[in-house]
C-alpha positions as CSV (number, residue, x, y, z in Angstrom):
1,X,-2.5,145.7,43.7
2,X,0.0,147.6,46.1
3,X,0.6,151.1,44.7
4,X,4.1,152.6,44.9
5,X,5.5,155.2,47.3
6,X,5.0,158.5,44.8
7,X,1.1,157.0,44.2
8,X,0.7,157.0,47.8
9,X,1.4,160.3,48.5
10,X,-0.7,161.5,45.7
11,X,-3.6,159.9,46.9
12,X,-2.9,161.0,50.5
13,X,-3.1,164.5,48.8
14,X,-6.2,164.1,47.2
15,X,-7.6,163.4,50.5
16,X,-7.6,158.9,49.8
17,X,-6.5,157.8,53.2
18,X,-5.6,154.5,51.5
19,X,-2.5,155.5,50.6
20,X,-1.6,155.7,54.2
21,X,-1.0,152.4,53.7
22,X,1.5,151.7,51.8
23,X,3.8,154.3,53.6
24,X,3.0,153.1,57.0
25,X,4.1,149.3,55.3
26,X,7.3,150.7,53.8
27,X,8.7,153.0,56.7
28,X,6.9,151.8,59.9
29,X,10.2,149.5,61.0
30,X,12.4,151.8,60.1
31,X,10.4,154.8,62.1
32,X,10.5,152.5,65.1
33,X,14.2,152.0,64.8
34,X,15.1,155.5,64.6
35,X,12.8,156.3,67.3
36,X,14.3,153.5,69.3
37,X,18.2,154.6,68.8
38,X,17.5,157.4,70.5
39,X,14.6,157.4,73.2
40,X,15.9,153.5,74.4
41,X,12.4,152.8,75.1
42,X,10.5,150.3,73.0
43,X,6.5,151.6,73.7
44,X,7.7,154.9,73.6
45,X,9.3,154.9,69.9
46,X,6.4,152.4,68.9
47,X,3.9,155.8,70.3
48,X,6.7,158.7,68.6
49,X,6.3,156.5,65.1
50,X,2.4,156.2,65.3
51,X,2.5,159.8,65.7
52,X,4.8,160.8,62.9
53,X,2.4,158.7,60.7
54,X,-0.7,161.1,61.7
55,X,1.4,163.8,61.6
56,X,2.5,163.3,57.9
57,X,-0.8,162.5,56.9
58,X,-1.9,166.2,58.6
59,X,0.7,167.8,56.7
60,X,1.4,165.4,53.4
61,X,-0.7,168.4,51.1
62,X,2.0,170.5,52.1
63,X,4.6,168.1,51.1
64,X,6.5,168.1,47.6
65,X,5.6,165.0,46.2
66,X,8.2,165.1,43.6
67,X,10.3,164.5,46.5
68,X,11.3,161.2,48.2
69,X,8.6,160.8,51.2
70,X,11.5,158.6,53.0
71,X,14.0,161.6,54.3
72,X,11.3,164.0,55.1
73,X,9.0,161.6,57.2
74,X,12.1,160.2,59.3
75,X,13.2,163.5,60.0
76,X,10.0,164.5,61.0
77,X,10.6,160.3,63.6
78,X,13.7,161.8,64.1
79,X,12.9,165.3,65.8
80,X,10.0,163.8,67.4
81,X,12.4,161.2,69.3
82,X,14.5,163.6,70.4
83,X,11.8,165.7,72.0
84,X,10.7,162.3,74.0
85,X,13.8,161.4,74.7
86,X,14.9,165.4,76.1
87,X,11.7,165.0,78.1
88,X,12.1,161.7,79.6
89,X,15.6,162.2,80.3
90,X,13.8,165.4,82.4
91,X,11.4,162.7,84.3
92,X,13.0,159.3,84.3
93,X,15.7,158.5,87.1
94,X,19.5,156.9,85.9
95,X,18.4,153.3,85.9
96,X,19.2,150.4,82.4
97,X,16.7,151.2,80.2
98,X,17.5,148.1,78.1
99,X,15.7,145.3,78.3
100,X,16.2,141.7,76.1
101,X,13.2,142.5,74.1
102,X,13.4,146.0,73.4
103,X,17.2,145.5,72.4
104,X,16.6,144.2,69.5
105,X,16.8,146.7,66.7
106,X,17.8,144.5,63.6
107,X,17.1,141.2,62.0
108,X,20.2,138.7,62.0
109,X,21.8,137.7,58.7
110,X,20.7,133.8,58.0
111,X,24.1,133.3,56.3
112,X,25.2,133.6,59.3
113,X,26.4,130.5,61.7
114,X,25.1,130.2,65.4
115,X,27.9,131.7,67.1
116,X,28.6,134.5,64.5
117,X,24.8,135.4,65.3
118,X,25.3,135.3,68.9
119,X,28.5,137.6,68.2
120,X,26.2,139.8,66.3
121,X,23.2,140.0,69.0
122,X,26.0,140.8,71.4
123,X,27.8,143.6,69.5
124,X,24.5,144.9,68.7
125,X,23.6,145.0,72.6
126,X,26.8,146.8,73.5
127,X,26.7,149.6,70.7
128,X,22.6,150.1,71.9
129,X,24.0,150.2,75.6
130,X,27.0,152.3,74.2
131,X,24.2,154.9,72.6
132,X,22.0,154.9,75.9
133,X,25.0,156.5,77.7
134,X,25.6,159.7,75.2
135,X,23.4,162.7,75.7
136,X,20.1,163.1,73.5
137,X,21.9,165.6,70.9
138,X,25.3,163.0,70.3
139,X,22.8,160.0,70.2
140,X,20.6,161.6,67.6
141,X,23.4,163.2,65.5
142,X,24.8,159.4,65.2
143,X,21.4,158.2,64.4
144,X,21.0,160.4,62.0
145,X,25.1,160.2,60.2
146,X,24.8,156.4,60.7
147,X,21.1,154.9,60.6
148,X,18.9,157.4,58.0
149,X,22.5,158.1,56.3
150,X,22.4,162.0,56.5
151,X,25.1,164.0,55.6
152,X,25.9,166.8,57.9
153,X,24.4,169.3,55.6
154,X,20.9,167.4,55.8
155,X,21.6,167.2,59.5
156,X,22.8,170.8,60.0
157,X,19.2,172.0,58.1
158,X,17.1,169.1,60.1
159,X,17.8,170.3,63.3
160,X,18.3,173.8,62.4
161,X,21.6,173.9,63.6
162,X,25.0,175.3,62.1
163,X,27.1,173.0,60.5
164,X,29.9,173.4,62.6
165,X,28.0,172.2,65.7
166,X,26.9,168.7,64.0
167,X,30.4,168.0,63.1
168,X,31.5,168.8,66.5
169,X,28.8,166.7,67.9
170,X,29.7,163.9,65.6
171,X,33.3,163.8,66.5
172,X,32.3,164.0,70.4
173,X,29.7,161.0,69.4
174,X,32.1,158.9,67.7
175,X,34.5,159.4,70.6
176,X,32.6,159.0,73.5
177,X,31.1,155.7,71.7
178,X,34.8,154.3,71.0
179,X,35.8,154.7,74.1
180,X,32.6,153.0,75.8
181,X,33.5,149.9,73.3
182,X,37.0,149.7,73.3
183,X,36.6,146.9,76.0
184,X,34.9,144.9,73.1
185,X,38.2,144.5,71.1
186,X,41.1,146.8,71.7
187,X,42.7,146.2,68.6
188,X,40.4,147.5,66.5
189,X,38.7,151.2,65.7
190,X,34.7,150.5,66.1
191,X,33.5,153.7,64.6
């Protein structure tokens, strides 16, 4: 019988590893994806999410478990991608680090006829393209405004930052990324 979220992290307290589980089944995509947005390397955010798992289950008896797990442990994805991604920016030289697999970050809508999917896939290639070109701070601040739905307060305390630098970040972001997809279709405002 599958236990829910707030059960899991009891029993992760009480030292039951089986409610590992159920938090690695509910968050692991979503951990990969964040990681993804921001280090553009598929292997690399698959390692950053397997390591925020052991990582919460180090730490989970010092985590409120009247609180939601969700927002803490993608934070916890979140900061851990950016210090990959700062460090492989350090070691890796300028080449595409997109490749047809890796690009793939969501699943496409089966309503959806063939050439509104291919639309889709190819939308979803440029904004991931778009991303890859903005420094690690912009591509994490959109990552976390747009993909784990922070607002800038949460992001301003996340990162330990002052408010005033997120929103500025955010409104370079945004820019930069409207600019890179004007080409897409100049009549209309993409973020």
């Amino acid at each position: 019988m599958p236990i829910d979220e707030h059960e899991a992290v009891l029993r992760l307290q009480r030292g039951d590893i089986n409610g590992l589980e159920t938090l690695v089944r509910a968050y692991q995509t979503r951990a990969v994806r964040c990681a993804f947005l921001v280090i553009q390397d598929h292997a690399m955010a698959l390692d950053v999410a397997q390591a925020a798992f052991v990582k919460a289950y180090e730490r989970i008896g010092g985590f409120d478990a009247g609180r939601p797990f969700g927002p803490w442990f993608l934070k916890s994805v979140l900061r851990d991608a950016i210090k990959a991604a700062t460090t492989r920016a350090r070691t890796t030289p300028l080449e595409p680090l997109l490749d047809g697999e890796s690009g793939r970050v969501d699943l496409p809508d089966t309503d959806l006829g063939p050439e509104q999917l291919w639309e889709q896939r190819e939308l979803a290639q440029a904004v991931l393209i778009a991303l890859s070109d903005l420094p690690v701070a912009e591509r994490a601040a959109i990552v976390q405004r747009y993909y784990l739905g922070l607002s800038e307060a949460e992001m301003a305390q996340a990162s330990g930052s002052p408010r005033g630098t997120i929103k500025r970040r955010l409104h370079t972001a945004r820019g930069k990324l409207r600019t890179l997809l004007q080409p897409l279709d100049p009549n209309s405002e993409m973020v």
